[in-house]
Structure formats: structure tokens, C-alpha cells
Z-matrix of the N, CA and C atoms (Angstrom, degrees):
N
C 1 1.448
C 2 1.530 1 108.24
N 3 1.492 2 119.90 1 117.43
C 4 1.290 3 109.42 2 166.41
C 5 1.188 4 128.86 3 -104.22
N 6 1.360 5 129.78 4 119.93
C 7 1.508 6 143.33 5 172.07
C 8 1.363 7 125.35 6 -42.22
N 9 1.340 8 120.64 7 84.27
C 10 1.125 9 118.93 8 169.70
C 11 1.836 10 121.18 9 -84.25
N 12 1.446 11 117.97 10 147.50
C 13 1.309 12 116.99 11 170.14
C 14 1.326 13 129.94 12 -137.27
N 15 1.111 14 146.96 13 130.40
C 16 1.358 15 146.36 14 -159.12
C 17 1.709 16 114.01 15 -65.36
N 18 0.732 17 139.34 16 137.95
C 19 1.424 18 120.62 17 -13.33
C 20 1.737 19 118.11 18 -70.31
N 21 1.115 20 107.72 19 140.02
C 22 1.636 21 126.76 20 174.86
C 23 1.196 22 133.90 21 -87.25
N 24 1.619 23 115.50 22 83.28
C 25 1.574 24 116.21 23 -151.17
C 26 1.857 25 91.64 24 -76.20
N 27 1.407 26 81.41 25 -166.92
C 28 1.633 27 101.91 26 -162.24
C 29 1.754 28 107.85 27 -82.01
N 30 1.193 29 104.49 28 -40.43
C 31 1.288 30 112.57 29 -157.51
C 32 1.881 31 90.30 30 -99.31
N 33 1.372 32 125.86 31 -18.00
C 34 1.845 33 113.48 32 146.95
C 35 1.626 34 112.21 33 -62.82
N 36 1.518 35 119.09 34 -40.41
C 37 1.492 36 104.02 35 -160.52
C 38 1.853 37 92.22 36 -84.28
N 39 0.907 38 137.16 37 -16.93
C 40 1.006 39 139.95 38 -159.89
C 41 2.155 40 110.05 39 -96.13
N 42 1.333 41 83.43 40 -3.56
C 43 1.317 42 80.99 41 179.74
C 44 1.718 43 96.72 42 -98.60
N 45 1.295 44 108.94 43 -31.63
C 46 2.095 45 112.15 44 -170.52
C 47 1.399 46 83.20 45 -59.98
N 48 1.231 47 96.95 46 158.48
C 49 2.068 48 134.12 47 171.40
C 50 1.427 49 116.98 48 -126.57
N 51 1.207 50 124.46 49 148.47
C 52 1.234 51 127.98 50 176.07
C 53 1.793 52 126.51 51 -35.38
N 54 0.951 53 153.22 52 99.45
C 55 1.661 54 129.45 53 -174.90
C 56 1.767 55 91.73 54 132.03
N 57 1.753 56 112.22 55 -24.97
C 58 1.564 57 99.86 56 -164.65
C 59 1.738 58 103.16 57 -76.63
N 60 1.015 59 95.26 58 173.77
C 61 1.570 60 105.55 59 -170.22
C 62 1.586 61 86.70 60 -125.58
N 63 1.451 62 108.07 61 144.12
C 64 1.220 63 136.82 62 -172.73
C 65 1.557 64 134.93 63 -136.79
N 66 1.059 65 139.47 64 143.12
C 67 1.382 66 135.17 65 -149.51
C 68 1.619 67 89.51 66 -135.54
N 69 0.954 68 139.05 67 130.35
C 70 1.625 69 140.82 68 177.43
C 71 1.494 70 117.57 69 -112.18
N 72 1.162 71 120.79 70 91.17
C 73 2.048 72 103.21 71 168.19
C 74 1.735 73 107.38 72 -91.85
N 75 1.295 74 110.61 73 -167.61
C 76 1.296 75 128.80 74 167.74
C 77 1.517 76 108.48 75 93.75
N 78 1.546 77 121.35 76 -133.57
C 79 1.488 78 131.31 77 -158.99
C 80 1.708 79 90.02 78 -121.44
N 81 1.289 80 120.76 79 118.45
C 82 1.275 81 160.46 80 152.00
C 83 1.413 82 129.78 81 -80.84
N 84 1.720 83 134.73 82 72.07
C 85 1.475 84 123.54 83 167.92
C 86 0.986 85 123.07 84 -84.59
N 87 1.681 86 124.02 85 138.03
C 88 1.031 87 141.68 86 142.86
C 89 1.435 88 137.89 87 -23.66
N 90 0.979 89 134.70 88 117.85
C 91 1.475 90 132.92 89 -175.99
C 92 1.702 91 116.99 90 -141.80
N 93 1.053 92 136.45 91 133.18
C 94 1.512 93 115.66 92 164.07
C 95 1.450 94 101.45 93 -160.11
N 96 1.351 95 152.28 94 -138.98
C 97 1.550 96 140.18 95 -117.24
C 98 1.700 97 87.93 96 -93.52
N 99 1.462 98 114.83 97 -63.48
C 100 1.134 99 127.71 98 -149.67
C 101 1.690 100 103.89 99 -70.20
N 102 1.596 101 119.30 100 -5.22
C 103 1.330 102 114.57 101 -163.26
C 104 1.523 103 95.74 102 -104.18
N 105 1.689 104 106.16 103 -22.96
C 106 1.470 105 107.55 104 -159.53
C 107 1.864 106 102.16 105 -78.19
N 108 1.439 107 88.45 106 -44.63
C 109 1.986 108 109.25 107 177.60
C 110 1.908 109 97.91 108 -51.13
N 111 1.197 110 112.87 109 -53.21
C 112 1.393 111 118.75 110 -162.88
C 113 2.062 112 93.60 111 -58.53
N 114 1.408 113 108.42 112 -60.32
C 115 1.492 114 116.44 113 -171.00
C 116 1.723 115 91.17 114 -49.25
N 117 1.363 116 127.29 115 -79.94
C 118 1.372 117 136.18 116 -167.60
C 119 1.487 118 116.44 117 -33.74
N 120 1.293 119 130.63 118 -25.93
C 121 1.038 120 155.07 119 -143.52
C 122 2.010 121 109.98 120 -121.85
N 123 1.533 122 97.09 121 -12.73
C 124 1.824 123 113.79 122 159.80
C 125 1.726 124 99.99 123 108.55
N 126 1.620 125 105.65 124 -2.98
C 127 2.082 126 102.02 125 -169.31
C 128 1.056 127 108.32 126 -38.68
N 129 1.309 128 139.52 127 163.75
C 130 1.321 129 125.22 128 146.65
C 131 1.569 130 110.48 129 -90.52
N 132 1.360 131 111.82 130 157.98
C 133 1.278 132 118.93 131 -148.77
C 134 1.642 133 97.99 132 -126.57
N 135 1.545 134 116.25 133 114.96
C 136 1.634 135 114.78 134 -157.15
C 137 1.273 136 122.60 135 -71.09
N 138 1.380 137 107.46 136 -20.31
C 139 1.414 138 121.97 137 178.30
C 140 1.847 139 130.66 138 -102.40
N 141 0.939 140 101.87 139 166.04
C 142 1.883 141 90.28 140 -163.50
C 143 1.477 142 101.12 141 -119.13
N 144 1.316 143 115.08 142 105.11
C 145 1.407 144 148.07 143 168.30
C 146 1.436 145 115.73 144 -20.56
N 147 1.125 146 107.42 145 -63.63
C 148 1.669 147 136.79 146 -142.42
C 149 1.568 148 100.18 147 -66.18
N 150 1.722 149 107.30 148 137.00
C 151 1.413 150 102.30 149 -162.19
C 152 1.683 151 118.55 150 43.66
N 153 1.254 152 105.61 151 30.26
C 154 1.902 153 111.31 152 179.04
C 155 1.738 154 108.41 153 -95.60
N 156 0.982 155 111.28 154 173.55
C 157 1.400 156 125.08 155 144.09
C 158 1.762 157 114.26 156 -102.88
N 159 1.534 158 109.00 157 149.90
C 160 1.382 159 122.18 158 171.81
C 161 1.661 160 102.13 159 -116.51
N 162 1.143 161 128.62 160 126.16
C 163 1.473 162 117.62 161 157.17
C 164 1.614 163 128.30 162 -118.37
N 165 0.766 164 118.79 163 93.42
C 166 1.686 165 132.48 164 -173.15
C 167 1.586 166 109.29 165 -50.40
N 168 1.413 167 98.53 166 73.76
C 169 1.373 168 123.70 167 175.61
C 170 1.308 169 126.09 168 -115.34
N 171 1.361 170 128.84 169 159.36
C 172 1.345 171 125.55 170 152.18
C 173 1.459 172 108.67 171 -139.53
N 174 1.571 173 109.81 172 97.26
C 175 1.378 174 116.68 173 -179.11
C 176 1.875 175 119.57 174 -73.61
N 177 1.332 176 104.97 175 166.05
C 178 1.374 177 108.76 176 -176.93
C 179 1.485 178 101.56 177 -90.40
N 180 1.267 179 136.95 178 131.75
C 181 1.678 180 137.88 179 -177.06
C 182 1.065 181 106.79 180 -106.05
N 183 1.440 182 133.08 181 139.49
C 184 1.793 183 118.83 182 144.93
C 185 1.044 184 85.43 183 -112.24
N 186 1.430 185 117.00 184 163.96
C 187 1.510 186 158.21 185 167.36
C 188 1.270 187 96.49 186 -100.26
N 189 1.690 188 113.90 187 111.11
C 190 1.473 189 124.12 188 154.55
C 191 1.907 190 111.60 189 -121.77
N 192 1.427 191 81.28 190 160.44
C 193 1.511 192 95.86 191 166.26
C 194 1.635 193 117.47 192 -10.85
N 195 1.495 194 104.01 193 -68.91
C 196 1.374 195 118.21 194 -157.80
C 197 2.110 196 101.62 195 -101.85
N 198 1.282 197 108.03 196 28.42
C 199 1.091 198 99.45 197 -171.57
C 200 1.852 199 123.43 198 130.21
N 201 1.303 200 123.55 199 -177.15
C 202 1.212 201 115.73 200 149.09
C 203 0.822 202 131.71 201 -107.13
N 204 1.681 203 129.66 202 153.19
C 205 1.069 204 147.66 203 -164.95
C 206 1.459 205 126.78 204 -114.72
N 207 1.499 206 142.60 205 93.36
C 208 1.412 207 140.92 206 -166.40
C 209 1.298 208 111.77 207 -63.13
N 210 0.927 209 129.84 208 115.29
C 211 1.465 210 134.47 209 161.31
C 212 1.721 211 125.11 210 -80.62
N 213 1.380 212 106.68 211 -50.94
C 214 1.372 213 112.05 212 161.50
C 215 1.857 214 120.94 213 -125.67
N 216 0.638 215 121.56 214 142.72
C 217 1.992 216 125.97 215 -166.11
C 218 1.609 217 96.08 216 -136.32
N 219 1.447 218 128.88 217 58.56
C 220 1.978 219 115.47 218 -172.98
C 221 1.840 220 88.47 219 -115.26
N 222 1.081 221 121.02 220 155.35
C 223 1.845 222 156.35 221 -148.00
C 224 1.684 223 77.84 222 -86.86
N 225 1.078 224 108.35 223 140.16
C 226 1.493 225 139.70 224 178.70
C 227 1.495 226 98.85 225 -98.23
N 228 1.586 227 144.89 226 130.57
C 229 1.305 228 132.18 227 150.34
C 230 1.500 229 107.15 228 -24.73
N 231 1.636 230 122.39 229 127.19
C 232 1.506 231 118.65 230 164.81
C 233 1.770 232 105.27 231 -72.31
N 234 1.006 233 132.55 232 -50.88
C 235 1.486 234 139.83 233 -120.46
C 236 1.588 235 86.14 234 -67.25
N 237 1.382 236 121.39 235 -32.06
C 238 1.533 237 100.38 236 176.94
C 239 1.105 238 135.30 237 -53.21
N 240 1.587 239 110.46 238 -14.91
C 241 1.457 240 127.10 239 175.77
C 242 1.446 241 109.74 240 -81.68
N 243 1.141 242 121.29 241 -11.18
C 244 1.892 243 111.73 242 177.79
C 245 1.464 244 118.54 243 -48.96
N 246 1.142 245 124.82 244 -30.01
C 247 1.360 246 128.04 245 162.75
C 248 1.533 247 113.54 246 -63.84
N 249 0.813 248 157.67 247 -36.46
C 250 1.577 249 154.96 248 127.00
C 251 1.377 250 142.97 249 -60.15
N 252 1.395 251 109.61 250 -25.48
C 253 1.778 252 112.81 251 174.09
C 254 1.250 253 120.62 252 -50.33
N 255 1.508 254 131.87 253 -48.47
C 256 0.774 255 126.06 254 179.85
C 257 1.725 256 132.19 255 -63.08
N 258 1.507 257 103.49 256 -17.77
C 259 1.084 258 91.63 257 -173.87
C 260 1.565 259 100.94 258 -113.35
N 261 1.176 260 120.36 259 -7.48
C 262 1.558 261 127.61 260 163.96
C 263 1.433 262 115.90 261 -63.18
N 264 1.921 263 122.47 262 -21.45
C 265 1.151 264 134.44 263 176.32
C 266 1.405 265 101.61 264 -87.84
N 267 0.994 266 137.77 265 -38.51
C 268 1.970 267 144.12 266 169.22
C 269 1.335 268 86.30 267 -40.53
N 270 1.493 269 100.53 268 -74.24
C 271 1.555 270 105.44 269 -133.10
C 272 1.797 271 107.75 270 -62.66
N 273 1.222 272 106.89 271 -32.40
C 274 1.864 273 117.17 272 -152.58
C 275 1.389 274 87.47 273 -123.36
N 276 1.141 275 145.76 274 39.67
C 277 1.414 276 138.37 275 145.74
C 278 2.026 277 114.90 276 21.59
N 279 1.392 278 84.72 277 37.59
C 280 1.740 279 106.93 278 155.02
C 281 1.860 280 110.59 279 -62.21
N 282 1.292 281 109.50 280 128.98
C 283 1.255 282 119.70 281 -167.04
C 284 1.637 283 101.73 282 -101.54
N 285 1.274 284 122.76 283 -35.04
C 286 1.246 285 141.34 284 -179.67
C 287 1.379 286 152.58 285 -114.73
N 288 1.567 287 138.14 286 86.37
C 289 1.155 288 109.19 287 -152.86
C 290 1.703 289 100.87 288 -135.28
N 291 1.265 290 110.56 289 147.65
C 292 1.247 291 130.04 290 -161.90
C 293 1.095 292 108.98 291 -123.84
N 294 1.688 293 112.03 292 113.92
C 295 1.355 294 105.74 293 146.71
C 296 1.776 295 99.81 294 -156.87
N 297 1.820 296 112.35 295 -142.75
C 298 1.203 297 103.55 296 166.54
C 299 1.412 298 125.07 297 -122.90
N 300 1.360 299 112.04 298 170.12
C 301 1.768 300 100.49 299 176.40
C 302 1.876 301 112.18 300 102.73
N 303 1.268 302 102.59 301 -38.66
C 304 1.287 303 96.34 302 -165.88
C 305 1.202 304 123.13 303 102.94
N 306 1.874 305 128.17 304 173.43
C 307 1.548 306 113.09 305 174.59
C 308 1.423 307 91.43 306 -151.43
N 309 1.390 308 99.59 307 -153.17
C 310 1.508 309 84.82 308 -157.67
C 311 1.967 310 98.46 309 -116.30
N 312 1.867 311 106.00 310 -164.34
C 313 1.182 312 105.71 311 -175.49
C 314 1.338 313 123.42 312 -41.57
N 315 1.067 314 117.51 313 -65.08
C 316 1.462 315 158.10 314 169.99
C 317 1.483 316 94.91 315 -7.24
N 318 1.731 317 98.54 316 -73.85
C 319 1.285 318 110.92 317 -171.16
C 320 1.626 319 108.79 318 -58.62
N 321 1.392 320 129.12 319 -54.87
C 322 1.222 321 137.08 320 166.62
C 323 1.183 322 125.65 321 -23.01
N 324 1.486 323 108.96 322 -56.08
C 325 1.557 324 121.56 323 154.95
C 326 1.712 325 126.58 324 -40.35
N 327 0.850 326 115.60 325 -38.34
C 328 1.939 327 124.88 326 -137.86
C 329 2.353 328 68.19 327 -122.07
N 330 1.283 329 115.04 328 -26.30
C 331 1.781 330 102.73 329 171.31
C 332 1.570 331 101.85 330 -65.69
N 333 1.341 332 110.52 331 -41.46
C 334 1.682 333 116.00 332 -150.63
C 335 1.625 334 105.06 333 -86.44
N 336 1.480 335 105.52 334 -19.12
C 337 1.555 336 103.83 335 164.73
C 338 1.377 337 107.05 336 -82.31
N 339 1.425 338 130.72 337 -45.36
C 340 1.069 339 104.33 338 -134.65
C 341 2.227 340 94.96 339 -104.92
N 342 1.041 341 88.09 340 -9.90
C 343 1.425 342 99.26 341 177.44
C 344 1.678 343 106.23 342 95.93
N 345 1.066 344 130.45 343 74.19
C 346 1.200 345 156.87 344 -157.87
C 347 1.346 346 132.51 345 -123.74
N 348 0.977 347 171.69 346 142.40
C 349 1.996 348 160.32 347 175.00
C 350 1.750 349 84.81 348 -148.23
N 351 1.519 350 111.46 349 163.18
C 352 0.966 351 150.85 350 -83.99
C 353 2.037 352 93.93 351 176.48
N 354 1.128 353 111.26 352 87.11
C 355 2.095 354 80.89 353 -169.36
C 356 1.508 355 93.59 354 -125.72
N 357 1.528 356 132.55 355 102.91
C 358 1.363 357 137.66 356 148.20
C 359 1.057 358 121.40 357 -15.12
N 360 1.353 359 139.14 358 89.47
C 361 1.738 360 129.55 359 153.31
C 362 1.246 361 118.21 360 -80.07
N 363 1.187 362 112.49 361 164.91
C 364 1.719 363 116.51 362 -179.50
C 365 1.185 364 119.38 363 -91.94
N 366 1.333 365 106.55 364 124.45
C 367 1.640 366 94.10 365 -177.81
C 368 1.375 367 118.33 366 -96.89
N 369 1.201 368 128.96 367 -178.19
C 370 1.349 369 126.03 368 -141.79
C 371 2.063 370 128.02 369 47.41
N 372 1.560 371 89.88 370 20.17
C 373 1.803 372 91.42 371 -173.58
C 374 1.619 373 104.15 372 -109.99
N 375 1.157 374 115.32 373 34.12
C 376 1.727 375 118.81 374 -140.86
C 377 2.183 376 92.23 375 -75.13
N 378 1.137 377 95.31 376 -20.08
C 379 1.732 378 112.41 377 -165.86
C 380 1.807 379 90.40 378 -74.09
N 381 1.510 380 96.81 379 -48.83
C 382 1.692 381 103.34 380 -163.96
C 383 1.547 382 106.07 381 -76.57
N 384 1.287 383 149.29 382 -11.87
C 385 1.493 384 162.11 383 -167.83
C 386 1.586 385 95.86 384 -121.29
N 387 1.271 386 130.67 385 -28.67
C 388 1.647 387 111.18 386 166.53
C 389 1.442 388 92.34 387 -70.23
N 390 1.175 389 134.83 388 -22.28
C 391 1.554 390 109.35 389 -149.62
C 392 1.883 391 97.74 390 -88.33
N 393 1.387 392 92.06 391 -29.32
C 394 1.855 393 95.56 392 171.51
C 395 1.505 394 119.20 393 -77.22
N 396 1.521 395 110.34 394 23.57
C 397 1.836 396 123.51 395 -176.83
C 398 1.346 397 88.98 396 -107.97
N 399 1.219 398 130.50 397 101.41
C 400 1.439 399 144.36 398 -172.11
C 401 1.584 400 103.66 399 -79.63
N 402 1.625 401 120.17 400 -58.76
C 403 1.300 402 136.37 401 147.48
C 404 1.173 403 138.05 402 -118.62
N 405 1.496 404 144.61 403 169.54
C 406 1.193 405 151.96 404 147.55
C 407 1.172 406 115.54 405 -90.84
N 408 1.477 407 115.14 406 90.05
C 409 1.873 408 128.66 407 170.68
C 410 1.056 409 113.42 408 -63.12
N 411 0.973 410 149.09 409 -28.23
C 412 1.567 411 153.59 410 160.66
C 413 1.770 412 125.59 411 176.37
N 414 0.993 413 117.48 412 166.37
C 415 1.414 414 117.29 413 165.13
C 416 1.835 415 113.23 414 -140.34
N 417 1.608 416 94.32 415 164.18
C 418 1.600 417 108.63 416 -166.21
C 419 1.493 418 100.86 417 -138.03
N 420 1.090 419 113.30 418 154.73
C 421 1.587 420 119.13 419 -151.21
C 422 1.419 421 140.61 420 69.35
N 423 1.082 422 127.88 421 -36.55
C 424 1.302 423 148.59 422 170.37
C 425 1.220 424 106.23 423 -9.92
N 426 1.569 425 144.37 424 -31.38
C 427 1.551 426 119.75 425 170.23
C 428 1.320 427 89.82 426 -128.51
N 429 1.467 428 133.21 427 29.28
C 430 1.516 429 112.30 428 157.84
C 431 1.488 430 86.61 429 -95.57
N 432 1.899 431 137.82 430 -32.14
C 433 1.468 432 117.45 431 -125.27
C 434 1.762 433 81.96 432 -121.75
N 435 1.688 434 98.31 433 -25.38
C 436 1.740 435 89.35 434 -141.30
C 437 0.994 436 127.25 435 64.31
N 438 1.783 437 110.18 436 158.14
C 439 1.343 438 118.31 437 -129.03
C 440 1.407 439 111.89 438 -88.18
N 441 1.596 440 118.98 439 0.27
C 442 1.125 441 106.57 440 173.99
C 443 1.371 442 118.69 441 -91.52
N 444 1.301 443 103.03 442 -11.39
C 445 1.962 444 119.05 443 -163.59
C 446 1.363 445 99.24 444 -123.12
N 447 1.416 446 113.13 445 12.97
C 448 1.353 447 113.84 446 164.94
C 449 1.750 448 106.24 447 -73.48
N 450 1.471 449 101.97 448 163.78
C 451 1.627 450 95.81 449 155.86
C 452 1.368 451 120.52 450 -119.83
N 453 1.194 452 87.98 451 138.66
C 454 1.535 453 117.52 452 -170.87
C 455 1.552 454 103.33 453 -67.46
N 456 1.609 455 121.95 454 164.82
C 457 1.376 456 121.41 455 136.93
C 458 1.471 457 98.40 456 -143.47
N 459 1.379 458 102.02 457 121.63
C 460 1.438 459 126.07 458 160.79
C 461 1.367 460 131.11 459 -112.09
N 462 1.467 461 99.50 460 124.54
C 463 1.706 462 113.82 461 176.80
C 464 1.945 463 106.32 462 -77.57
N 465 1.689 464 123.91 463 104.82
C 466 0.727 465 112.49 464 -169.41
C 467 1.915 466 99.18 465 -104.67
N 468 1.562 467 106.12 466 -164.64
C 469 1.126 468 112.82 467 -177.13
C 470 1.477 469 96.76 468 -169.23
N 471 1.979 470 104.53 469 117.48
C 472 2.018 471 97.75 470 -173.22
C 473 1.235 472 141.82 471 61.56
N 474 1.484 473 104.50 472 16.87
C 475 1.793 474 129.34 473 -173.55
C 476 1.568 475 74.51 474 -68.47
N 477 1.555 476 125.08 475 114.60
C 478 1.842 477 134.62 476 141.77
C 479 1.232 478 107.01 477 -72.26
N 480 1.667 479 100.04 478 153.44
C 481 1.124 480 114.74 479 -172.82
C 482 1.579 481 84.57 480 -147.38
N 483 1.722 482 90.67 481 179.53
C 484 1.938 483 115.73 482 144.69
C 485 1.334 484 131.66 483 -130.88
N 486 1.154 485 125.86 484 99.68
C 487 1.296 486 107.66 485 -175.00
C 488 1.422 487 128.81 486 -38.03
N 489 1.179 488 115.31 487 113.29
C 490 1.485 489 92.67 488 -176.17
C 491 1.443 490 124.27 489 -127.94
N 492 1.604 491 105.61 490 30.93
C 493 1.366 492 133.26 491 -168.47
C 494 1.232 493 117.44 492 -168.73
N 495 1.469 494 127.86 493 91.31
C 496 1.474 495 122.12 494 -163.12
C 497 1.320 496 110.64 495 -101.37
N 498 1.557 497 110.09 496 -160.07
C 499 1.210 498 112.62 497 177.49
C 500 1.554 499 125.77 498 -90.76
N 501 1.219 500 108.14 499 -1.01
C 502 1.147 501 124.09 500 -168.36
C 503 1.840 502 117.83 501 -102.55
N 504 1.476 503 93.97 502 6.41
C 505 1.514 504 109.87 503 -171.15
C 506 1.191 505 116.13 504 89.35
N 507 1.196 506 132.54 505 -29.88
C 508 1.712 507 124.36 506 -172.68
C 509 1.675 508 101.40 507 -70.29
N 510 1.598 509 90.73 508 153.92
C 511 1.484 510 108.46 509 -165.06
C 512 1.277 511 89.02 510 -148.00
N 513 1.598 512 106.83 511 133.77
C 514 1.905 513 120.81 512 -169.50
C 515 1.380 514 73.34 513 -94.82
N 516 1.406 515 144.54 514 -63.19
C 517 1.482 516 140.44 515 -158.99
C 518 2.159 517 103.59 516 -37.96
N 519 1.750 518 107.27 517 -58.36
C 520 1.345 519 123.42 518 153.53
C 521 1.914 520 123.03 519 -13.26
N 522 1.644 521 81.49 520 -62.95
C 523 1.867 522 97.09 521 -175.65
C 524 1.693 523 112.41 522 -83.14
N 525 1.258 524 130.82 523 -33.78
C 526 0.892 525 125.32 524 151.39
C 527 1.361 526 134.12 525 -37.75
N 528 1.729 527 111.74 526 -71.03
C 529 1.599 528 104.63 527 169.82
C 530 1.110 529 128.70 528 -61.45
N 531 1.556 530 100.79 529 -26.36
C 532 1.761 531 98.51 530 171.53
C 533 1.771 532 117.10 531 -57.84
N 534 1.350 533 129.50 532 -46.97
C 535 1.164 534 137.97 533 129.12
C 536 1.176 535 117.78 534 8.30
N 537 1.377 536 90.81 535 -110.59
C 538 1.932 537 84.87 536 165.11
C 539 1.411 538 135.60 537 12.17
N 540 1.697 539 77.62 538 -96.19
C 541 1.929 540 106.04 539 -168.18
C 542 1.322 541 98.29 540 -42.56
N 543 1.488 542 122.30 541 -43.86
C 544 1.661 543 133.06 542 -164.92
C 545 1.858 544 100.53 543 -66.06
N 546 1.232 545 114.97 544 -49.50
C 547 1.272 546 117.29 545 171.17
C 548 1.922 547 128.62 546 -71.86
N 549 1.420 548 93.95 547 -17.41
C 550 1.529 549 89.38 548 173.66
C 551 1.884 550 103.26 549 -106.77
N 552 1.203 551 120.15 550 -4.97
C 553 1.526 552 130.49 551 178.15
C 554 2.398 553 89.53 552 -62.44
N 555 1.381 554 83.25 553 -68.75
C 556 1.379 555 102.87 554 -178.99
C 557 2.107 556 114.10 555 -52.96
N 558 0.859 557 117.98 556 -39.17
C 559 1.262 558 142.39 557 157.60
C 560 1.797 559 108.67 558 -47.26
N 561 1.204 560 116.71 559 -64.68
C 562 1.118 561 124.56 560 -179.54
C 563 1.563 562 137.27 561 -85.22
């Protein structure tokens, strides 16, 4: 398991490989359709990326007394973001981005320049990843995006992952189907 911590320089994310398993603390934002369209589109974007994590989520919030409270934190499909990742990874020198499913070449590419990974969460674990949301530092958007397409900032602690898209180009999503095809070629 390797310990990653925020901030996430270039030459730590750049050392993980596809297959590694990863443990995440520190400051965690939220991002998903409405944040990526808003960035692509010239918004300015309130928070500062660089050496960041992104996680392509839309968590469940309550509003209490003393703050908010996560109830569920589970990986949003990324791939809707392929139309923007890549250039949201140029621009904001995000080191990290989380979600599920995978993304595409494009994005893979614009990881391997810019020094980037790729980290698999599980979906359906949304109960088990609130519980690694230590706090809610603030959020932005919230009555332009709502609360699911709002962005979050969460102070986490032991958010696991898998890399499953490094900087180096390899893609487990890649080795898998290749897999496959090889097993249903043989199959068929």
C-alpha cells in the first residue's frame, strides 16, 4: 500500500504504476459534469488544483449544527468527463483523479505528460469512503450546481484506491480488455 498525502508532487505520483494500491489523506475536491462544463466553458474555478486530487463524485451531505456531515462519498462513472479531462489536467496541474470506470486515450495521454494517475474506487462503497471524509472544509457551487455537482472539499484520511491509470501510460482498464478479447477469441 502506498501512502500518499496532499500535497502530491510530481515526481511521488509519477513514481506509482498501474496495479499499485493506494491509501490517500489530505484535501480532496469534488468535481463531476456540471463543474467540468462550467471549467471548459472559461468559469473560474475557486479552488487550486495543482499537486491536488479531483474525485468525480457526487456525495450525499447533511447540514448539521456543527457543520456537514457525509453520509455517502462512492466514484461517479468518470468517462463522461473525456471531453474535458484532458485539458482540465494541462491547465490545473491536478496530480490525482478519482473516480470509476476509467477514461479514455486522450485523457491517458494529457496523464503521461503532465504527471497524473488515474485511482479506481469502488463503487457501490459510497458508506465505506464517507467514513474516510474526516471533514467538510468547504464547498463551491452549491446553489448554482446543487449538491451533488457541487464541489466539495474534503479533508480525508485512508481513502484506498487502485491505480489504474498511471503516468506512464499503462491502463489496467487496457489489460483487462485485452484479456478478454484473448479469452473470448479462444472461447469462440
Amino acid at each position: 500500500m502506498k501512502e500518499l498525502r496532499y500535497p502530491f508532487d510530481e515526481r511521488q505520483v509519477r513514481a506509482l504504476k498501474a496495479g499499485d494500491s493506494v491509501s490517500i489523506s489530505g484535501i480532496v475536491h469534488t468535481g463531476r459534469d456540471k463543474f467540468h462544463k462550467f471549467f471548459a466553458d472559461g468559469g473560474k474555478i475557486p479552488v487550486d488544483f495543482h499537486d491536488g486530487a479531483l474525485y468525480h463524485c457526487g456525495p450525499v451531505c447533511v447540514k448539521r449544527e456543527d457543520g456537514w456531515t457525509v453520509v455517502s462519498a462512492g466514484p461517479t462513472t468518470s468517462v463522461r468527463e473525456n471531453p474535458y479531462e484532458p485539458a482540465f489536467i494541462k491547465s490545473s496541474g491536478v496530480r490525482i483523479i478519482i473516480g470509476k470506470g476509467g477514461m479514455d486515450d486522450a485523457t491517458l495521454a494529457a496523464m503521461k505528460k503532465c504527471g497524473c494517475v488515474y485511482v479506481q474506487a469502488v463503487g457501490g462503497a459510497g458508506a465505506l469512503y464517507a467514513a474516510s471524509v474526516k471533514k467538510v472544509a468547504g464547498v463551491d457551487f452549491l446553489d448554482k450546481f446543487g449538491a451533488a455537482e457541487a464541489c466539495w472539499h474534503f479533508e480525508v484520511e485512508g481513502f484506498r484506491g487502485v491505480v489504474a491509470m498511471d503516468a506512464h501510460g499503462n491502463s489496467l482498464f487496457d489489460k483487462v480488455a485485452s484479456a478478454a478479447d484473448k479469452q473470448l477469441k479462444k472461447i469462440l
